[in-house]
C-alpha positions as CSV (number, residue, x, y, z in Angstrom):
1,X,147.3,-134.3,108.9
2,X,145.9,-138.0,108.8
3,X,147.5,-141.1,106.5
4,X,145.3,-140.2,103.7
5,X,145.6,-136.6,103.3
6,X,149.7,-137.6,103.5
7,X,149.4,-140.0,101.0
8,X,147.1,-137.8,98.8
9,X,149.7,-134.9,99.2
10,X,152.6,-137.6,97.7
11,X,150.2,-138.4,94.7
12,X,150.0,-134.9,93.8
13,X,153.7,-134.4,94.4
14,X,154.6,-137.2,92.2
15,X,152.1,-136.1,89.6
16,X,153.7,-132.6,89.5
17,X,157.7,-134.4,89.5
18,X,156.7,-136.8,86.5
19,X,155.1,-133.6,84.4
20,X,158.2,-131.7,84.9
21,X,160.7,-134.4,84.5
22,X,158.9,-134.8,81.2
23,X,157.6,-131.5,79.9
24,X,159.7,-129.0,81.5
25,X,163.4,-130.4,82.1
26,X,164.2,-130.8,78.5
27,X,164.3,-127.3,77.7
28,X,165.4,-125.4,80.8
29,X,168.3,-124.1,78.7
30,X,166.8,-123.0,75.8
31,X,163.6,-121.6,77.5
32,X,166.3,-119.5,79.6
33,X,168.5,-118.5,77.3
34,X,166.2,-117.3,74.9
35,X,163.9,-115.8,77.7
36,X,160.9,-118.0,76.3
37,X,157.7,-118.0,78.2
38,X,156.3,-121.3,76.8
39,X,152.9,-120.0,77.1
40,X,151.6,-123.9,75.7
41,X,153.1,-125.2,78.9
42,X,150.8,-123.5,81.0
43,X,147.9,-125.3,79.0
44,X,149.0,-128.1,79.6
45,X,149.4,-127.7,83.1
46,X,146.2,-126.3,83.4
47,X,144.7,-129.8,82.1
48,X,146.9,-131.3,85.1
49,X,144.5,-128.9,87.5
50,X,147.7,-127.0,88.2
51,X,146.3,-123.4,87.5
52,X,143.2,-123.4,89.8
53,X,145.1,-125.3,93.1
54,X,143.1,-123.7,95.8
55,X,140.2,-122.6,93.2
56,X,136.9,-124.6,94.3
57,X,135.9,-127.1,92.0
58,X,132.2,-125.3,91.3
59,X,134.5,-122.0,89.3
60,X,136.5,-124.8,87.4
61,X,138.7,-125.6,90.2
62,X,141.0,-128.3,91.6
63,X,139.9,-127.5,95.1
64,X,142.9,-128.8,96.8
65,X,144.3,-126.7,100.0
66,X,147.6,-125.1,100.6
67,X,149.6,-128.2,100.9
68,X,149.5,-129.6,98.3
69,X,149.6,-126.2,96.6
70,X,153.4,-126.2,98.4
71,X,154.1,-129.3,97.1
72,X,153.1,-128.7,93.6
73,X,155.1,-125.3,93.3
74,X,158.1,-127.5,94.9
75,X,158.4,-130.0,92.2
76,X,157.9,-127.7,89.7
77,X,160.8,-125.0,91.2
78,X,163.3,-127.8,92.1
79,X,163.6,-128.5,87.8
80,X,162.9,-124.7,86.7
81,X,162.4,-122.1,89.2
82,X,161.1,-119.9,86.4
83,X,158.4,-121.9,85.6
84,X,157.4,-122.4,89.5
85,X,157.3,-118.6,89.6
86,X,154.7,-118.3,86.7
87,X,152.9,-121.1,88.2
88,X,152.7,-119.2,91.6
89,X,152.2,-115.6,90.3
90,X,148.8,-117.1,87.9
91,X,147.6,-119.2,91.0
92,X,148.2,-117.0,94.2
93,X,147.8,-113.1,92.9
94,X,145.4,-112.7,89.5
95,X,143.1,-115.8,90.4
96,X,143.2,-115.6,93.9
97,X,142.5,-112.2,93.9
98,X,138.9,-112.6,92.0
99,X,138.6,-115.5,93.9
100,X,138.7,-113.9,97.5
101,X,137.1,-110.5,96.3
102,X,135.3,-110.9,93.1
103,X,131.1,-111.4,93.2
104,X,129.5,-114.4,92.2
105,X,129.3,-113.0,88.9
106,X,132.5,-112.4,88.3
107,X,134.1,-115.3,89.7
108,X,132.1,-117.5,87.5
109,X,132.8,-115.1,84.3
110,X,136.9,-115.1,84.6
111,X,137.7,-118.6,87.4
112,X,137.1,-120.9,84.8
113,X,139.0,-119.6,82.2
114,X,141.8,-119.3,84.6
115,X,141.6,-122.4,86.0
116,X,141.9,-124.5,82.9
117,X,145.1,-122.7,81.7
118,X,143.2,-121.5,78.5
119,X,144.0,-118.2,79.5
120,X,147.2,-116.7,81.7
121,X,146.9,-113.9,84.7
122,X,148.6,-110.9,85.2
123,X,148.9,-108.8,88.7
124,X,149.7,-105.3,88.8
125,X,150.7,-103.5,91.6
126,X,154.4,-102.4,91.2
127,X,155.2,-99.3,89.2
128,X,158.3,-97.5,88.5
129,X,158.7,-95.2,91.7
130,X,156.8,-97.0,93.6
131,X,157.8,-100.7,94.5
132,X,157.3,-101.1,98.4
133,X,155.8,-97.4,98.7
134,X,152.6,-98.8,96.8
135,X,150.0,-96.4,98.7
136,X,151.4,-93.5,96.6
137,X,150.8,-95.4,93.0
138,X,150.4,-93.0,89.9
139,X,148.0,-95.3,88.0
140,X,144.7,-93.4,88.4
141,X,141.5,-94.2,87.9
142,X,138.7,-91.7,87.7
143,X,134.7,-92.9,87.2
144,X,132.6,-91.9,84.5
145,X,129.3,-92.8,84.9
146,X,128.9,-96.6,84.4
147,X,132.7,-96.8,83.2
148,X,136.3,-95.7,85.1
149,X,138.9,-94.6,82.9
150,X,142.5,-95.9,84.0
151,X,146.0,-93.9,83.4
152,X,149.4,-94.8,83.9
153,X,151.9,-97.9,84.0
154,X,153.0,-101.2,86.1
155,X,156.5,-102.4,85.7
156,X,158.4,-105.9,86.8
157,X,154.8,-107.6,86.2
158,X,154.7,-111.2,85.3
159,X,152.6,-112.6,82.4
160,X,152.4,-108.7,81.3
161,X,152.7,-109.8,77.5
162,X,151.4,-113.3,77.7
163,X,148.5,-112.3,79.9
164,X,145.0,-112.3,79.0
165,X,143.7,-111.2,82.0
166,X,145.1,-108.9,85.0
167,X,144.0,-107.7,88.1
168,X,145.4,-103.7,88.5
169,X,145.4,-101.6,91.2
170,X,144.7,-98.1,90.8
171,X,144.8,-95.0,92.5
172,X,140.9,-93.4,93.6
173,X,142.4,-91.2,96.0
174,X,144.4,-89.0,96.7
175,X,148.1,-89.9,97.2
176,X,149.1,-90.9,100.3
177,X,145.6,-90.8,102.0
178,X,143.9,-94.2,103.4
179,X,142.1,-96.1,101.6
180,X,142.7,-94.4,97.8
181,X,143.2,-97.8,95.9
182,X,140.6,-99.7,94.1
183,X,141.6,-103.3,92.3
184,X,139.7,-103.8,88.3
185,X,140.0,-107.0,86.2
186,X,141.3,-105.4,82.5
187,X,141.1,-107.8,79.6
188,X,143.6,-107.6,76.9
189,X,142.2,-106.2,73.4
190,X,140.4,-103.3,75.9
191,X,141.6,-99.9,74.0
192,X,144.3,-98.3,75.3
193,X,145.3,-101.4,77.2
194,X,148.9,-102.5,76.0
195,X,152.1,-103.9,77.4
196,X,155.9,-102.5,77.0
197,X,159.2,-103.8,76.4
198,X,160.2,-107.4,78.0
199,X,162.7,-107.1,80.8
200,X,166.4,-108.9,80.3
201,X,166.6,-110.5,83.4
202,X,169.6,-112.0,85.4
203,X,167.4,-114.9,86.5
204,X,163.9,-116.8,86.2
205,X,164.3,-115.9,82.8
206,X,161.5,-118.3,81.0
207,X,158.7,-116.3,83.6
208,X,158.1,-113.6,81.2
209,X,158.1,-109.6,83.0
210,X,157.3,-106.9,81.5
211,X,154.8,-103.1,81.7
212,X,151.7,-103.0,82.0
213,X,150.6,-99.9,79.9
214,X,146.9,-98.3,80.3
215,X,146.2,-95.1,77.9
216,X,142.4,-94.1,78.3
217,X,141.0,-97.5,79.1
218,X,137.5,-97.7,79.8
219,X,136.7,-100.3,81.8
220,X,133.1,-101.4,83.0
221,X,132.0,-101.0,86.8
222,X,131.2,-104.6,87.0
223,X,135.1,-104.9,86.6
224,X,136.1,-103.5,89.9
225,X,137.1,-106.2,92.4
226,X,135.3,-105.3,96.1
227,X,134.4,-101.5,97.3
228,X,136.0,-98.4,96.1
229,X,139.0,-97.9,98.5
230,X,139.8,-101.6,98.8
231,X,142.4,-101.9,96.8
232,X,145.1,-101.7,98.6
233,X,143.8,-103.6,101.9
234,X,142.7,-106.7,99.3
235,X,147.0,-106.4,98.1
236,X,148.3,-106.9,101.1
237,X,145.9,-109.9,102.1
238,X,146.5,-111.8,98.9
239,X,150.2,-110.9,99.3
240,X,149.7,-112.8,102.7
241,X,149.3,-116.0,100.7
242,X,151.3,-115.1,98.0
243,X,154.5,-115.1,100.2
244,X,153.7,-118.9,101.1
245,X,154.2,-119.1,97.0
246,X,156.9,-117.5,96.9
247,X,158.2,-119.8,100.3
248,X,157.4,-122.7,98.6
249,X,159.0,-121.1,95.2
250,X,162.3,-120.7,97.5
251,X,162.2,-124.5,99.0
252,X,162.1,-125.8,95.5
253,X,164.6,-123.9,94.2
254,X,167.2,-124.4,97.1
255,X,165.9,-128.1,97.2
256,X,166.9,-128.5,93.1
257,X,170.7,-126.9,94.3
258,X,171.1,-129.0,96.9
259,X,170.2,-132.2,95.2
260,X,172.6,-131.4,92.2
261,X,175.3,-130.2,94.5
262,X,175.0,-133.6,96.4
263,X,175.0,-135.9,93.3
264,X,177.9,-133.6,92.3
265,X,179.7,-134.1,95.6
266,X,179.2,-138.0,95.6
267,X,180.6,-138.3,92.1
268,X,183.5,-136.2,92.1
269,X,186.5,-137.6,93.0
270,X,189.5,-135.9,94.6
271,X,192.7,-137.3,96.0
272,X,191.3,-140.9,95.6
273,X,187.6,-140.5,97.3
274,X,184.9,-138.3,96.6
275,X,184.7,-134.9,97.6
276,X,181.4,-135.3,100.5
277,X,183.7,-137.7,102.2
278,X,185.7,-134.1,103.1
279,X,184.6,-132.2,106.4
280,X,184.2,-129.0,104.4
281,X,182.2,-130.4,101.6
282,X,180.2,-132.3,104.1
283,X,179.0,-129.7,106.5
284,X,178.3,-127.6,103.5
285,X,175.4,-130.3,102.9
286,X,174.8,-130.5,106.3
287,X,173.9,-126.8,106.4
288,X,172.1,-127.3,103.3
289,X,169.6,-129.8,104.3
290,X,169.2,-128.3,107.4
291,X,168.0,-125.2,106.0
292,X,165.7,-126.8,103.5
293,X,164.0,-128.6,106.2
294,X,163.7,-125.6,108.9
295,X,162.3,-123.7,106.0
296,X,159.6,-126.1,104.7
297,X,158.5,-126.5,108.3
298,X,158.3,-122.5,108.8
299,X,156.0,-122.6,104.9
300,X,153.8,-125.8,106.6
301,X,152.8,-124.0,109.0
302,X,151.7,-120.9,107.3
303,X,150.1,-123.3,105.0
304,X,148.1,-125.0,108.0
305,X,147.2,-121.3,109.1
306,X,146.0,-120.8,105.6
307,X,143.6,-123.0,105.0
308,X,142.3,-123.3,108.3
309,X,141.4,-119.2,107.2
310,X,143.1,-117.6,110.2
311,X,145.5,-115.0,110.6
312,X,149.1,-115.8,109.4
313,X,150.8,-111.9,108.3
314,X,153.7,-112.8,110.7
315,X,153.9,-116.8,109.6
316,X,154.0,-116.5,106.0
317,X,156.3,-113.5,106.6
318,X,158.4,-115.7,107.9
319,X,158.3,-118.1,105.7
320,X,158.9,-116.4,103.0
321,X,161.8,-114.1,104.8
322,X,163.4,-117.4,106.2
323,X,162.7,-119.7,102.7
324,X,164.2,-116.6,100.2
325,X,167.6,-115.9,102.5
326,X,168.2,-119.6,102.8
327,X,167.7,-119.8,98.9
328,X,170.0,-117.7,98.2
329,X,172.9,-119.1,100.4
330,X,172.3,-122.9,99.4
331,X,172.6,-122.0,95.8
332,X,175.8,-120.2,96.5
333,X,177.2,-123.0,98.1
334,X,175.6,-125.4,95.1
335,X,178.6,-123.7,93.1
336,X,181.1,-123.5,95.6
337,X,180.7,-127.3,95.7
338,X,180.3,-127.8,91.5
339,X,183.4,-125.5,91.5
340,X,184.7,-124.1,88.4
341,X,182.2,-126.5,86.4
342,X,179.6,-124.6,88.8
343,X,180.1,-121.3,87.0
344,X,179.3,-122.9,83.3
345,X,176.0,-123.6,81.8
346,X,177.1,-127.1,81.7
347,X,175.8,-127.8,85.3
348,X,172.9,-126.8,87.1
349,X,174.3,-124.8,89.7
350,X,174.6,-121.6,87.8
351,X,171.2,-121.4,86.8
352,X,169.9,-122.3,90.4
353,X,171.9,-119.5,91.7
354,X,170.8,-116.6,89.4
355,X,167.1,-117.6,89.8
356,X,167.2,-117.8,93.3
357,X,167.7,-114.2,94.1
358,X,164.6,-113.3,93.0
359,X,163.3,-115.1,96.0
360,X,164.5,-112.4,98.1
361,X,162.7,-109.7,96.2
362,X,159.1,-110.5,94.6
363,X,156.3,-110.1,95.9
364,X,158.2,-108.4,99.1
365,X,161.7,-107.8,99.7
366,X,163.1,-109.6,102.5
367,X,163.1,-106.2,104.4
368,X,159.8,-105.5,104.0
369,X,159.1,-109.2,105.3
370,X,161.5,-108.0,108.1
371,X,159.0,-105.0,108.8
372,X,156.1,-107.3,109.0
373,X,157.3,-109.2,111.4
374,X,159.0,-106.9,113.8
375,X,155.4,-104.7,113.9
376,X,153.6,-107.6,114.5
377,X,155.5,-108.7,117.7
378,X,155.7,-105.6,118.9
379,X,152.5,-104.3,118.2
């Protein structure tokens, strides 16, 4: 990257820091504890251009390519994961699904909306017996002349309440046969098209997840997203990208930990000096920020692979697979280091720890992430 593209990624980056120091840090706690999705938030942010990142500016936009997507989700996950998640789950899978597959038509009809924040996205792949098995989905959808009429449920979906619009696959097939899935944009206030009970969840607990309900719901041809039998084949591409989300969702996260734990460890005195001045304490942080840099350099360049448009299953596979597990285990040590004061909702750790295990799970567990990548360099 030249100077200017550096120094235009730092603006942004700062931009995104000051809106959450601001907006979002004041009411971590009581977002979390009473599992609030500040749905006012994301209109705000949306003024900021922070729901349309990658969005050209002609559907309402910011236009601006995956790094400084990366940095944006960072600043925003290293002061509440929760919110990061929402920010990534609107950006990478409801928008950027219309955006990569939608028609002119319908990019310009839902984008804008989108874009500015006015109105929140939904994504619905994942339903109750089928989670990494999604080729033998239940949710059906069977045409009727100009209309399809969709059946079934989505569970663990983000924005499933809060959500004006959501992108659903559906079954068109039979199960288990190739190409049976086929993606529609549902509006809410469609008949028939509701959302169930709210999920009490050990972690990212202000990113709202919930069903996704469909009873009947007639929904218009010029809703379906790409051919018949696309579904599924248009899921796993945005998921490609959608793992560098997630990635950067990770980095943020573990970066938040770290950065408390190491303020922690500077302050803390024990046996007359502060507890980083001990060899355990010490290489604890050592391992810490080496992770958080081996990972951001895995998510930059499945970033550069992204916007340059070319193949990068394996990359952001790895980035997401490398970014998640490291998440995870810098947390952890976040409250080894806070100690006791690390399991009260005093400190940050705790809350850093419980979100980041979701890292490990959305939008791919870190085995599938493991399958990806082993039948790519072996194939």
């Amino acid at each position: 990257m030249n100077t200017e593209t550096i120094d235009n990624i730092k603006m942004i980056a700062e931009t995104a820091r000051e809106f959450a120091e601001k907006n979002i840090r004041p009411n971590i706690m009581e977002w979390d504890e009473s599992q609030t999705f500040p749905k006012d938030l994301f209109h705000q942010l949306g003024e900021m251009g922070f729901m349309g990142i990658v969005i050209p500016e002609e559907y309402g936009g910011s236009g601006l390519g995956y790094h400084e997507y990366v940095a944006i989700l960072d600043e925003i996950s290293q002061v509440d994961p929760s919110i990061g998640l929402s920010v990534a789950a609107h950006n990478s899978l409801c928008t950027n699904h219309i955006y990569e597959f939608g028609n002119e038509e319908q990019r310009h009809k839902w984008l804008p909306q989108l874009a500015s924040g006015k109105v929140i996205g939904a994504w619905g792949l994942t339903e109750h017996n089928t989670g990494s098995d999604s080729g033998g989905m239940s949710t059906t959808a069977v045409r009727d002349g100009d209309e399809w009429i969709i059946n079934g449920a989505k569970n663990f979906i983000t924005h499933a309440i809060s959500g004006d619009i959501a992108v659903v696959m559906t079954r068109t097939g039979e199960k288990g046969a190739k190409n049976n899935s086929t993606a529609f944009v549902l509006e809410k206030g469609m008949p028939g098209f509701t959302s169930g009970k709210k999920e009490n969840k050990l972690g990212m607990r202000a990113s709202e997840t919930a069903e996704l309900i469909f009873d009947n719901v007639r929904v218009p041809d010029s809703h379906r997203l790409g051919e018949v039998g696309e579904g599924f084949k248009q899921a796993m591409k945005i998921l490609d990208g959608g793992r560098i989300s997630i990635a950067a969702l990770s980095l943020g996260t573990a970066r938040g930990a770290y950065k408390a734990a190491l303020k922690y460890a500077k302050e803390r005195q024990q046996f007359g000096r502060p507890i980083s001045d001990f060899q355990a304490v010490n290489f604890m942080l050592a391992d810490m920020a080496t992770e958080i840099d081996a990972a951001e350099l895995l998510i930059q360049r499945a970033a550069t692979l992204k916007n340059a448009k070319q193949k990068m299953t394996r990359e952001g596979a790895m980035a997401k697979l490398y970014a998640s597990e490291a998440c995870v285990r810098i947390s952890n040590n976040a409250v080894q280091i806070f100690g006791g004061y690390g399991y009260t909702k005093d400190f940050p750790a705790e809350k850093y720890y419980r979100d980041s295990k979701l890292c490990t799970i959305g939008e791919g567990t870190s085995e599938i992430q493991r399958l990806v990548i082993g039948r790519d360099i072996t194939k």
